[in-house]
PyMOL Python script that loads the backbone (N, CA, C, O; Angstrom):
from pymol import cmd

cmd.read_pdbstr("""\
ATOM      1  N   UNK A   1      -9.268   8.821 -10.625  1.00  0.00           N
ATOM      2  CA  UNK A   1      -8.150   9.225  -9.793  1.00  0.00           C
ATOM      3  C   UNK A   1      -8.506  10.424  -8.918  1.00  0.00           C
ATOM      4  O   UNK A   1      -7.621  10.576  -8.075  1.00  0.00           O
ATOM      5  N   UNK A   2      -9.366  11.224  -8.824  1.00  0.00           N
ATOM      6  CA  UNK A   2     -10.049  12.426  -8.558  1.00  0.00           C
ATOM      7  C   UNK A   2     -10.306  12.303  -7.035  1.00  0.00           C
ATOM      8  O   UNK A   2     -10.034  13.163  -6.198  1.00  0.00           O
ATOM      9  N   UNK A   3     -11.047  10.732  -6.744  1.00  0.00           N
ATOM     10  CA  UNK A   3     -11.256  10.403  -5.383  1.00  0.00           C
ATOM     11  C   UNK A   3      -9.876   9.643  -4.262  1.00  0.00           C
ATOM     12  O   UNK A   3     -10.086   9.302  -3.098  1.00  0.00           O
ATOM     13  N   UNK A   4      -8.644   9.530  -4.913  1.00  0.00           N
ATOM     14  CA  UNK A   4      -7.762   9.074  -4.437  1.00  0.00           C
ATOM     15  C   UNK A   4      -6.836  10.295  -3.476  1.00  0.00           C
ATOM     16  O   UNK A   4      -6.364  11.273  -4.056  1.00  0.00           O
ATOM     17  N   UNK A   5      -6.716  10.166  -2.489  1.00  0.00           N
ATOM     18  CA  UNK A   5      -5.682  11.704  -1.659  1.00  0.00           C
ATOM     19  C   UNK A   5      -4.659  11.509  -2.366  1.00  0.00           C
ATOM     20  O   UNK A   5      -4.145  10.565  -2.967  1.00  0.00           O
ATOM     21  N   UNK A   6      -4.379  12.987  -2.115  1.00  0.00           N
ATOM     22  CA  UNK A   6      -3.057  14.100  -3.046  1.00  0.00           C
ATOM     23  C   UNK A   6      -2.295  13.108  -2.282  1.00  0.00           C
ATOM     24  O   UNK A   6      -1.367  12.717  -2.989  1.00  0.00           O
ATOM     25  N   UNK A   7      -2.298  12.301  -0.667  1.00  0.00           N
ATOM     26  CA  UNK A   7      -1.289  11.641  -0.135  1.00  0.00           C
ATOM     27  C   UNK A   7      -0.461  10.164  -0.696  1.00  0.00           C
ATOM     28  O   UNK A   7       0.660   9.677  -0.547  1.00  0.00           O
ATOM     29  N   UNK A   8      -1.904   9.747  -1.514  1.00  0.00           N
ATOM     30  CA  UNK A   8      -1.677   8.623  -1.843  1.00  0.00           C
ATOM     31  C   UNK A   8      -1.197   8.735  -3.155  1.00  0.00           C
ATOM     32  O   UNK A   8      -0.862   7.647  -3.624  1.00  0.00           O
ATOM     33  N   UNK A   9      -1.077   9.551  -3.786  1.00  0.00           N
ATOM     34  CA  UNK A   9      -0.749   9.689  -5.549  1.00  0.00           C
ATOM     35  C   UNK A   9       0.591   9.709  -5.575  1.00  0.00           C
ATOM     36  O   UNK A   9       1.160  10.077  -4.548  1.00  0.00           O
ATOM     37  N   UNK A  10       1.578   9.229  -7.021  1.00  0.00           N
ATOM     38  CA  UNK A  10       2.483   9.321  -7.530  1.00  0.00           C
ATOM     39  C   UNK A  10       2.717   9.971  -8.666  1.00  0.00           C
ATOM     40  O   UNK A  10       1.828  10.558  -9.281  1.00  0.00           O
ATOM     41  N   UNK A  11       4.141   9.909  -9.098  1.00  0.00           N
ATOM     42  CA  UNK A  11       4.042  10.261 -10.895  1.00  0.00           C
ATOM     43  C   UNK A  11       4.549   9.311 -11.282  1.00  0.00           C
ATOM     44  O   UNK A  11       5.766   9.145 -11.204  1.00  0.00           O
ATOM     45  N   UNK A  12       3.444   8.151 -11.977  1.00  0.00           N
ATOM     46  CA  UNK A  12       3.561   7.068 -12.700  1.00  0.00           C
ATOM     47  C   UNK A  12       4.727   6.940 -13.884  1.00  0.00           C
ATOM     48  O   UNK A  12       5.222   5.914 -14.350  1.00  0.00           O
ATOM     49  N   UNK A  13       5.034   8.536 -14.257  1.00  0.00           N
ATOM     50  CA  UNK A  13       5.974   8.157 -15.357  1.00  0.00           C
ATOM     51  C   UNK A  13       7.753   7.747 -14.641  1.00  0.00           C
ATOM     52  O   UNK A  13       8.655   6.985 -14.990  1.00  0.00           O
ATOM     53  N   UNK A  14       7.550   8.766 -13.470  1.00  0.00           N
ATOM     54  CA  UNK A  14       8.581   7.962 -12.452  1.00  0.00           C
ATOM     55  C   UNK A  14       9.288   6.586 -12.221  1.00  0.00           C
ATOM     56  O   UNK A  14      10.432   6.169 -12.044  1.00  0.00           O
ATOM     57  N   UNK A  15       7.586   5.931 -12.345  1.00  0.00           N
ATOM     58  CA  UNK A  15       8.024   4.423 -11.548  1.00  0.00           C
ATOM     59  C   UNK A  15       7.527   3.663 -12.618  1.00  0.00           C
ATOM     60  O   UNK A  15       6.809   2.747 -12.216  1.00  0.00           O
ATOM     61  N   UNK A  16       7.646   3.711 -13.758  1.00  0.00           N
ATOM     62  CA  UNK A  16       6.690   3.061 -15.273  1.00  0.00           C
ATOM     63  C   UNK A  16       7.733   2.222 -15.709  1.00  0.00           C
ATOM     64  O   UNK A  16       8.731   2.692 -16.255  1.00  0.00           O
ATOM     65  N   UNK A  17       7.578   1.004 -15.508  1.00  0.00           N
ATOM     66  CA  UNK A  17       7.966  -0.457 -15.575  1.00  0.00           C
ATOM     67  C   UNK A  17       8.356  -1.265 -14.523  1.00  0.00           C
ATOM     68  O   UNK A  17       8.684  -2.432 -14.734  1.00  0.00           O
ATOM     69  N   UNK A  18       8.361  -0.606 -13.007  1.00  0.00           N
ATOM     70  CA  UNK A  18       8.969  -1.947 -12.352  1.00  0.00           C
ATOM     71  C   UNK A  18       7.438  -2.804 -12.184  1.00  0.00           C
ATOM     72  O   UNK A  18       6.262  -2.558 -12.451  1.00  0.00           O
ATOM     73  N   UNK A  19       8.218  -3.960 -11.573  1.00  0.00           N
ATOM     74  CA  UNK A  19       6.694  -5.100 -11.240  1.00  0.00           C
ATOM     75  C   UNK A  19       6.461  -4.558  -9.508  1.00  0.00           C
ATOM     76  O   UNK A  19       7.102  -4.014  -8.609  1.00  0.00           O
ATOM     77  N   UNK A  20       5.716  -4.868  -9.654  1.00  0.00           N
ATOM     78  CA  UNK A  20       4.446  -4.538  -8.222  1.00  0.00           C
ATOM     79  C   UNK A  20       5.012  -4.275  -7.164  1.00  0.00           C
ATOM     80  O   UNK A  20       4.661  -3.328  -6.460  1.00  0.00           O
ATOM     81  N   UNK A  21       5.747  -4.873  -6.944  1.00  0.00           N
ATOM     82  CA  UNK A  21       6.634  -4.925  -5.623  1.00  0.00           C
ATOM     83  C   UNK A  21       7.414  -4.138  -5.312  1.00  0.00           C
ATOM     84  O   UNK A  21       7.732  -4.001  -4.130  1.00  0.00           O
ATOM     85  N   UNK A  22       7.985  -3.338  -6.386  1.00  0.00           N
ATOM     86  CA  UNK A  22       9.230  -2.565  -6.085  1.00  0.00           C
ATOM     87  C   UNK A  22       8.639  -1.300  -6.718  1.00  0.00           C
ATOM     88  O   UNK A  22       9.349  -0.298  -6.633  1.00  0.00           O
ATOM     89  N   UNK A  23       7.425  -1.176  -7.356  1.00  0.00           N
ATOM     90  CA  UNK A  23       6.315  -0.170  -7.397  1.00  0.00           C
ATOM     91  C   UNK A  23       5.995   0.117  -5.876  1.00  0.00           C
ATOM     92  O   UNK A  23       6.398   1.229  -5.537  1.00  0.00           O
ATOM     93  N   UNK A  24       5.418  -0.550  -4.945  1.00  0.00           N
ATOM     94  CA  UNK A  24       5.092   0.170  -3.861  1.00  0.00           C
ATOM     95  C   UNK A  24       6.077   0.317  -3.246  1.00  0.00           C
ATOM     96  O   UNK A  24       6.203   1.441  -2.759  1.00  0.00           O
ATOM     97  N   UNK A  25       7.002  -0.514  -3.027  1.00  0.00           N
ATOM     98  CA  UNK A  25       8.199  -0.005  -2.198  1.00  0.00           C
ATOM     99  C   UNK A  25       9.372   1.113  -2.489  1.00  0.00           C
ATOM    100  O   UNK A  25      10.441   1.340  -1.924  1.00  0.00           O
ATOM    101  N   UNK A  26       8.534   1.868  -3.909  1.00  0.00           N
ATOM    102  CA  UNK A  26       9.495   3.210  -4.266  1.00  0.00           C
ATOM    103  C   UNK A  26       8.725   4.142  -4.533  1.00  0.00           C
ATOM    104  O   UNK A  26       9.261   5.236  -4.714  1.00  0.00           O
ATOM    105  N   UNK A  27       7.315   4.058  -4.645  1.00  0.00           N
ATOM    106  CA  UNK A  27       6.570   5.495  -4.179  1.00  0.00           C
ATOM    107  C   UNK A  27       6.903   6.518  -3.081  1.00  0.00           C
ATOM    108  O   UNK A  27       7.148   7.724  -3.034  1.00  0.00           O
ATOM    109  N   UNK A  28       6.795   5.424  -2.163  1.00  0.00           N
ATOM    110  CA  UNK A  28       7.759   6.306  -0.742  1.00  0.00           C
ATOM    111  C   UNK A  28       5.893   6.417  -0.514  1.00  0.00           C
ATOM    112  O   UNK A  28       5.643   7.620  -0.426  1.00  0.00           O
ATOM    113  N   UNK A  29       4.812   5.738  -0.418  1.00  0.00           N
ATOM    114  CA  UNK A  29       3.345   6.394   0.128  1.00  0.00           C
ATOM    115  C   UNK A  29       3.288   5.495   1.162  1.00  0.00           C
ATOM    116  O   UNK A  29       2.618   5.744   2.163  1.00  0.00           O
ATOM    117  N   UNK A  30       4.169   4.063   0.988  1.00  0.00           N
ATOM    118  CA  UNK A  30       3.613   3.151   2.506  1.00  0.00           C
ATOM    119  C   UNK A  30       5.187   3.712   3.466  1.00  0.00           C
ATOM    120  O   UNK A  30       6.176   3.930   2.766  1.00  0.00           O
ATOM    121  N   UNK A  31       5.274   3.839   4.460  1.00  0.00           N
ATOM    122  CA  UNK A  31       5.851   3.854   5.516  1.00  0.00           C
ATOM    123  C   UNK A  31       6.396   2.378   5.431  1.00  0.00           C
ATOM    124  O   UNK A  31       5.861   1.629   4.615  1.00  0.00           O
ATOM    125  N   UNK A  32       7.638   1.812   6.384  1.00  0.00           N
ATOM    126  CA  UNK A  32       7.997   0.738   6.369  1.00  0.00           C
ATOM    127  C   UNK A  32       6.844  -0.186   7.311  1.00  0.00           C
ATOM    128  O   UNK A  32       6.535  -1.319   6.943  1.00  0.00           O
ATOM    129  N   UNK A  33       6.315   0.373   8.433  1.00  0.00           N
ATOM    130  CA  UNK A  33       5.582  -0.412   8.814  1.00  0.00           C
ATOM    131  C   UNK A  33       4.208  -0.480   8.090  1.00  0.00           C
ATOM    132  O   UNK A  33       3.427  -1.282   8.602  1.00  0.00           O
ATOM    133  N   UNK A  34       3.878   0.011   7.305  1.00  0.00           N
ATOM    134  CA  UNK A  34       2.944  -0.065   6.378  1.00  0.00           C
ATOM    135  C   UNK A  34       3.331  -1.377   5.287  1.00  0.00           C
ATOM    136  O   UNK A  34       2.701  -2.416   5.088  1.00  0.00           O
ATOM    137  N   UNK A  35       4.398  -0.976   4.781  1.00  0.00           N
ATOM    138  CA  UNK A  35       5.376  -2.043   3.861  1.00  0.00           C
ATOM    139  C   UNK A  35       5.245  -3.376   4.426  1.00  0.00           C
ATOM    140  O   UNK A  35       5.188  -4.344   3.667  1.00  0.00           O
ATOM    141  N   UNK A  36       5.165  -3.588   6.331  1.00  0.00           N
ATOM    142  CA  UNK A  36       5.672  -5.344   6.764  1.00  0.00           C
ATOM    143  C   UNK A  36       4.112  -5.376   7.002  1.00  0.00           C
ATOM    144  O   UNK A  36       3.661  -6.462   7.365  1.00  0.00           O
ATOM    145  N   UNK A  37       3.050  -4.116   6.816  1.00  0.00           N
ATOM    146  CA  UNK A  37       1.699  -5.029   7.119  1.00  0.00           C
ATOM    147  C   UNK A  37       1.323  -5.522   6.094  1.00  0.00           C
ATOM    148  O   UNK A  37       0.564  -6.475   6.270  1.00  0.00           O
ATOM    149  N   UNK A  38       1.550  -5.255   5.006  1.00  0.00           N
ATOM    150  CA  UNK A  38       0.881  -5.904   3.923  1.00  0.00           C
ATOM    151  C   UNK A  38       1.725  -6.932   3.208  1.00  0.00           C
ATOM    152  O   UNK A  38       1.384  -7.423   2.132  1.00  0.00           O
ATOM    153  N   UNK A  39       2.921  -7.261   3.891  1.00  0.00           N
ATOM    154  CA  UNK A  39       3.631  -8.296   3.258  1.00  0.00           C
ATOM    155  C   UNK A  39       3.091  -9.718   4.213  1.00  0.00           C
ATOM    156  O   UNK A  39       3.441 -10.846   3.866  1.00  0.00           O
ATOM    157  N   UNK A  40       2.158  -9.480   5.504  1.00  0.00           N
ATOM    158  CA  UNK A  40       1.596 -10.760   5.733  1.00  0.00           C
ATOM    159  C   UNK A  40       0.572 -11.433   5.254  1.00  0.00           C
ATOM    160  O   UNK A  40      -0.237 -10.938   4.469  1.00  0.00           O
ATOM    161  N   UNK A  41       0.519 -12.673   5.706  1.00  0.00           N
ATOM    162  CA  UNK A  41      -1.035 -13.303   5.528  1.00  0.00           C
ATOM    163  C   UNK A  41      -1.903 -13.086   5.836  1.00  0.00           C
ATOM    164  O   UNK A  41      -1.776 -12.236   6.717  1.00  0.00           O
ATOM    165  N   UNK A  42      -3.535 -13.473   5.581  1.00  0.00           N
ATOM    166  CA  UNK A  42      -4.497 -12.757   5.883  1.00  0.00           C
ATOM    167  C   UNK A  42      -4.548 -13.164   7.656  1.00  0.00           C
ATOM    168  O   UNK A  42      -4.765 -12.447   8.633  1.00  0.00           O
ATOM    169  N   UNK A  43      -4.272 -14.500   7.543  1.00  0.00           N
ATOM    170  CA  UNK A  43      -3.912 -15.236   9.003  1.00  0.00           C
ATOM    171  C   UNK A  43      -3.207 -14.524   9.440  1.00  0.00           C
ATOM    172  O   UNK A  43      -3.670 -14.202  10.534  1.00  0.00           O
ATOM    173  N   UNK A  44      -2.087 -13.917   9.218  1.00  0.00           N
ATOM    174  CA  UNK A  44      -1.009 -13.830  10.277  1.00  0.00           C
ATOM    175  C   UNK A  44      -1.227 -12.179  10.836  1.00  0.00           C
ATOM    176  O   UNK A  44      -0.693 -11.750  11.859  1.00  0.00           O
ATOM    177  N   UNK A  45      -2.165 -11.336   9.895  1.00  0.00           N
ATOM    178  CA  UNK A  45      -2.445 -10.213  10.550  1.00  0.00           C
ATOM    179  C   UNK A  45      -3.756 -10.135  11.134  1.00  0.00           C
ATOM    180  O   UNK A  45      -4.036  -9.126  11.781  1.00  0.00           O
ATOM    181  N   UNK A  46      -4.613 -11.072  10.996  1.00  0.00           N
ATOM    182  CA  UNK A  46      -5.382 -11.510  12.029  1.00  0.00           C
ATOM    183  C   UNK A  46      -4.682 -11.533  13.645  1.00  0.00           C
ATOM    184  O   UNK A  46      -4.985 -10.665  14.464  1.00  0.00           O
ATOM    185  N   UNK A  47      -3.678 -12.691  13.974  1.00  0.00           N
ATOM    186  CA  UNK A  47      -2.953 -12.603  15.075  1.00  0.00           C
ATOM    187  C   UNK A  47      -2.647 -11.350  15.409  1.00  0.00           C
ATOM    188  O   UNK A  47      -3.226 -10.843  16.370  1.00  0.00           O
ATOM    189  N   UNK A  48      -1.872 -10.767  14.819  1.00  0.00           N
ATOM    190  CA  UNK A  48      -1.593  -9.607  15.006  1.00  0.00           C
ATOM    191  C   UNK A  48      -2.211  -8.604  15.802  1.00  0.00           C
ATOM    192  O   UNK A  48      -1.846  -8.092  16.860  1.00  0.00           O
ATOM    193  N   UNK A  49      -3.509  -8.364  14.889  1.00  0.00           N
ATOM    194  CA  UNK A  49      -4.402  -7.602  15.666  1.00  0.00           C
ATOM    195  C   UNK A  49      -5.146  -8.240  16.803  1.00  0.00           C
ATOM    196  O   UNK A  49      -5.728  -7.493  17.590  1.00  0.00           O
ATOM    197  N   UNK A  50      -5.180  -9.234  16.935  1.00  0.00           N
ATOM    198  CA  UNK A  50      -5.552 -10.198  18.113  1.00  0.00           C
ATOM    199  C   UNK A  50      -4.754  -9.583  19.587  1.00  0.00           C
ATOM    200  O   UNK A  50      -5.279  -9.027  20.552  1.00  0.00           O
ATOM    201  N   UNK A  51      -3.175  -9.945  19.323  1.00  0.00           N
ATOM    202  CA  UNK A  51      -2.134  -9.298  19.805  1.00  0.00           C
ATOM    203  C   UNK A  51      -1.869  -7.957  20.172  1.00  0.00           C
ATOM    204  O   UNK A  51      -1.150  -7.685  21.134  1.00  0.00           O
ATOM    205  N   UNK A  52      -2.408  -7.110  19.462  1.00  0.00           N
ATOM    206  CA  UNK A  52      -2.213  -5.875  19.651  1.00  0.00           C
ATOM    207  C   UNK A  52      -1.016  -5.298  19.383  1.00  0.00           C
ATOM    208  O   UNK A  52      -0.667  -4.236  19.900  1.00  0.00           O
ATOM    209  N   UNK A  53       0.028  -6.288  18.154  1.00  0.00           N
ATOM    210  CA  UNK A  53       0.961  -5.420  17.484  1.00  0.00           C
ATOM    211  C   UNK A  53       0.758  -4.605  16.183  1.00  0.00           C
ATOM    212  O   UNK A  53       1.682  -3.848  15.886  1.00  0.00           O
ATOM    213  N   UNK A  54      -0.500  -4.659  15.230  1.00  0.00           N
ATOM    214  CA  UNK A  54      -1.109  -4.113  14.782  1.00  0.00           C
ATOM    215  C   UNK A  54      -2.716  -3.522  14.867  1.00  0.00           C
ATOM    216  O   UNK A  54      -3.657  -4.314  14.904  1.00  0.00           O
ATOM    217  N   UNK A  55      -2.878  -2.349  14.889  1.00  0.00           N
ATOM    218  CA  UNK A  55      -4.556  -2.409  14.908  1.00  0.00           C
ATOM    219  C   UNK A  55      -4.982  -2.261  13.391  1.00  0.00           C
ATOM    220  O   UNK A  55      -4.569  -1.914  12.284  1.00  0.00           O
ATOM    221  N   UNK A  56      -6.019  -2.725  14.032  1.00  0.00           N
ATOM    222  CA  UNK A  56      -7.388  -2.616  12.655  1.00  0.00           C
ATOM    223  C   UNK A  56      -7.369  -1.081  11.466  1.00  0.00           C
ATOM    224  O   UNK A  56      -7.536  -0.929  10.256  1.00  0.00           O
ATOM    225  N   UNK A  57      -7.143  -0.404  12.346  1.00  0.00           N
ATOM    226  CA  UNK A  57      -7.600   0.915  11.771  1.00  0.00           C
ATOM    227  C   UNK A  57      -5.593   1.344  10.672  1.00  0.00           C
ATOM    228  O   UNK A  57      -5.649   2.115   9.714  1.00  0.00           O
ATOM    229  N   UNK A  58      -4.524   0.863  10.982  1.00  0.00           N
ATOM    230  CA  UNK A  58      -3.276   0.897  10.675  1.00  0.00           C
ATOM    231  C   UNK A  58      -3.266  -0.254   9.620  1.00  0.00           C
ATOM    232  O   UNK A  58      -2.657   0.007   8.583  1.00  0.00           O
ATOM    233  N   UNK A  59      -3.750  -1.287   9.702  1.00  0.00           N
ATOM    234  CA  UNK A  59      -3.901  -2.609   8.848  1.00  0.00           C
ATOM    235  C   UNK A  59      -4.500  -2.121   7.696  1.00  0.00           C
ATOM    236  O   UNK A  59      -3.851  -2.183   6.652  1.00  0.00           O
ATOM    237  N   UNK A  60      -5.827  -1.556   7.689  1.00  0.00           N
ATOM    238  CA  UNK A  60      -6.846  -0.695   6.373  1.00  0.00           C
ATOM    239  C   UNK A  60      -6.200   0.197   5.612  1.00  0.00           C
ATOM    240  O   UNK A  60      -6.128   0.375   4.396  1.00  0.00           O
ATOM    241  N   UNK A  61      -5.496   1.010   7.064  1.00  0.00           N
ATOM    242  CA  UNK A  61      -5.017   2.324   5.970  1.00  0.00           C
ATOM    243  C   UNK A  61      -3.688   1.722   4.849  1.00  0.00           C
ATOM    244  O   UNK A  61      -3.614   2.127   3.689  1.00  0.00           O
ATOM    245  N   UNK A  62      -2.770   0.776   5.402  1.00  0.00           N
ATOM    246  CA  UNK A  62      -1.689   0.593   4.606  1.00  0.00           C
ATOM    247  C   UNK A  62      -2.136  -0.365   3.700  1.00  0.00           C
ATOM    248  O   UNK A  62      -1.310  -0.579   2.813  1.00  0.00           O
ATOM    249  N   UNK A  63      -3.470  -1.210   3.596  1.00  0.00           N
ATOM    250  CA  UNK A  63      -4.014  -2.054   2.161  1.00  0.00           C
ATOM    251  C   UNK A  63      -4.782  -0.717   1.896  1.00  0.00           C
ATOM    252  O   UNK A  63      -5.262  -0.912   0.779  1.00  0.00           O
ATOM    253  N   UNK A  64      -5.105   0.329   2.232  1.00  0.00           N
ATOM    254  CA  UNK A  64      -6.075   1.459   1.001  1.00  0.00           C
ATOM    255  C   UNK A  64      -5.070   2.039   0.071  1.00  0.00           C
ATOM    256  O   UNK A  64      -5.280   2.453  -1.069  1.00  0.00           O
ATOM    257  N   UNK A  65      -3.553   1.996   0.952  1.00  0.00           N
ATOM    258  CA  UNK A  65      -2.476   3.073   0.282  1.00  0.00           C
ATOM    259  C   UNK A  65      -2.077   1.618  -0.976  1.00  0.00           C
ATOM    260  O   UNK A  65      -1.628   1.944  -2.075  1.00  0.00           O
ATOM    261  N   UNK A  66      -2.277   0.239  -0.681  1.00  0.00           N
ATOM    262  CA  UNK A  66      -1.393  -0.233  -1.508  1.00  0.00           C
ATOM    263  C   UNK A  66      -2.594  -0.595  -2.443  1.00  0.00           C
ATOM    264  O   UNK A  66      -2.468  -1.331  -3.422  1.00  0.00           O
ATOM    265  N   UNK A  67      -3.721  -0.039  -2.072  1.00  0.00           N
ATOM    266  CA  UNK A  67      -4.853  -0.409  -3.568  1.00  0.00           C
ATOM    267  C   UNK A  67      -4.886   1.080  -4.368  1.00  0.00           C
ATOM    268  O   UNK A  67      -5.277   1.217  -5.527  1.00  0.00           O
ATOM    269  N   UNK A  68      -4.471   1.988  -3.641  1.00  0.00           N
ATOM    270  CA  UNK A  68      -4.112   3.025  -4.358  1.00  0.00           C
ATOM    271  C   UNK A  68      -3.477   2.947  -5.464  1.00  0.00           C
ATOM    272  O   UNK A  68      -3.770   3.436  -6.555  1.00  0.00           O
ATOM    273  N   UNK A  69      -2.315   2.115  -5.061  1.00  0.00           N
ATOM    274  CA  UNK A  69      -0.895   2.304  -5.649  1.00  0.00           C
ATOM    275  C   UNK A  69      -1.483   1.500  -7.042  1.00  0.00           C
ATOM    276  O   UNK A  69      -1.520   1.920  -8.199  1.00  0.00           O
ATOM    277  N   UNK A  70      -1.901   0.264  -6.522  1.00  0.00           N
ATOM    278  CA  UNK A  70      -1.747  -0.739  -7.980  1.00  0.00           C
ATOM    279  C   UNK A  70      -3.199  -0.179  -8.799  1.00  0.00           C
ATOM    280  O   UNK A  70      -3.425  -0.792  -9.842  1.00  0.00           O
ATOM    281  N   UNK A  71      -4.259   0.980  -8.413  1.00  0.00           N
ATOM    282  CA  UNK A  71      -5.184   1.148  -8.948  1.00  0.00           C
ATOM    283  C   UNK A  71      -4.686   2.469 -10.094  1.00  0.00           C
ATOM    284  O   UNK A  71      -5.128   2.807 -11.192  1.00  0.00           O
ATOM    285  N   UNK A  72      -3.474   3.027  -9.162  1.00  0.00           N
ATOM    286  CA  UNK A  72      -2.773   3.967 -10.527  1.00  0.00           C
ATOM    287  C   UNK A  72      -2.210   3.703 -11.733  1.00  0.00           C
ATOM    288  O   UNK A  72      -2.279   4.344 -12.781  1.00  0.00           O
ATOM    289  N   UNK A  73      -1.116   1.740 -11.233  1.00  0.00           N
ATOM    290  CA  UNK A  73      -0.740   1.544 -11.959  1.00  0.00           C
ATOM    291  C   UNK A  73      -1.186   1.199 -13.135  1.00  0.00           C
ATOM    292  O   UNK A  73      -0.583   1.302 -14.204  1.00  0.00           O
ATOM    293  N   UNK A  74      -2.624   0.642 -12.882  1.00  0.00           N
ATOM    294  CA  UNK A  74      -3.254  -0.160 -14.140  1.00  0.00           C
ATOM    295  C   UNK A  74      -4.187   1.253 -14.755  1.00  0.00           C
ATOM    296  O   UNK A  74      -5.096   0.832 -15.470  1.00  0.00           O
ATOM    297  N   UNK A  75      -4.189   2.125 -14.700  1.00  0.00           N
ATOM    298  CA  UNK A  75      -5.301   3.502 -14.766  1.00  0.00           C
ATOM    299  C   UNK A  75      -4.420   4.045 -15.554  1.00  0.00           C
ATOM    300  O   UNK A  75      -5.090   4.827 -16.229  1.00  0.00           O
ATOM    301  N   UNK A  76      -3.060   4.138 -15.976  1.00  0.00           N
ATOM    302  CA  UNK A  76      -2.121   4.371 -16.767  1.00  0.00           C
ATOM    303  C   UNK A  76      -2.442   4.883 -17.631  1.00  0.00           C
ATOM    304  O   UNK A  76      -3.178   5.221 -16.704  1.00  0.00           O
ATOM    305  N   UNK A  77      -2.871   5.650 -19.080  1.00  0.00           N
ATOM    306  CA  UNK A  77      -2.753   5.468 -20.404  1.00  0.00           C
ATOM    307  C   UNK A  77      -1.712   4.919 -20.962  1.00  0.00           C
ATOM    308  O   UNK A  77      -1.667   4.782 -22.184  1.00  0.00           O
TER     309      UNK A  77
END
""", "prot")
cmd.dss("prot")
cmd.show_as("cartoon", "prot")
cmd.util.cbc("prot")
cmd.orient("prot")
């Protein structure tokens, strides 16, 4: 946990039992548009960035914050 930002961390005893989903969506670490990038397909944010309603570099950061999230959850004691 040492290499994870102070930005991306929670207090697990906080959020200790919901399922996955309502774990990241109550940390408060993804932003909402962070929240609708990672609720697409790998396809559909492909387009996206094709499009230029998401970039590349906004797409990474909100899957690093949500591998954060589920890498705390399971790191638990």
């Amino acid at each position: 946990m040492d290499r994870i930002p102070t930005g991306y961390l929670f207090d697990s005893n906080v959020h200790k039992g919901l399922n996955s989903i309502d774990l990241v969506r109550t940390t408060g670490i993804l932003d909402d548009r962070e929240l609708e990038i990672i609720s697409f397909s790998a396809t559909e944010l492909l387009k996206r960035i094709h499009t230029r309603t998401f970039t590349a570099v906004e797409v990474t950061r909100a899957f690093c914050k949500s591998a954060s999230i589920a890498h705390q959850a399971v790191s638990v004691p």
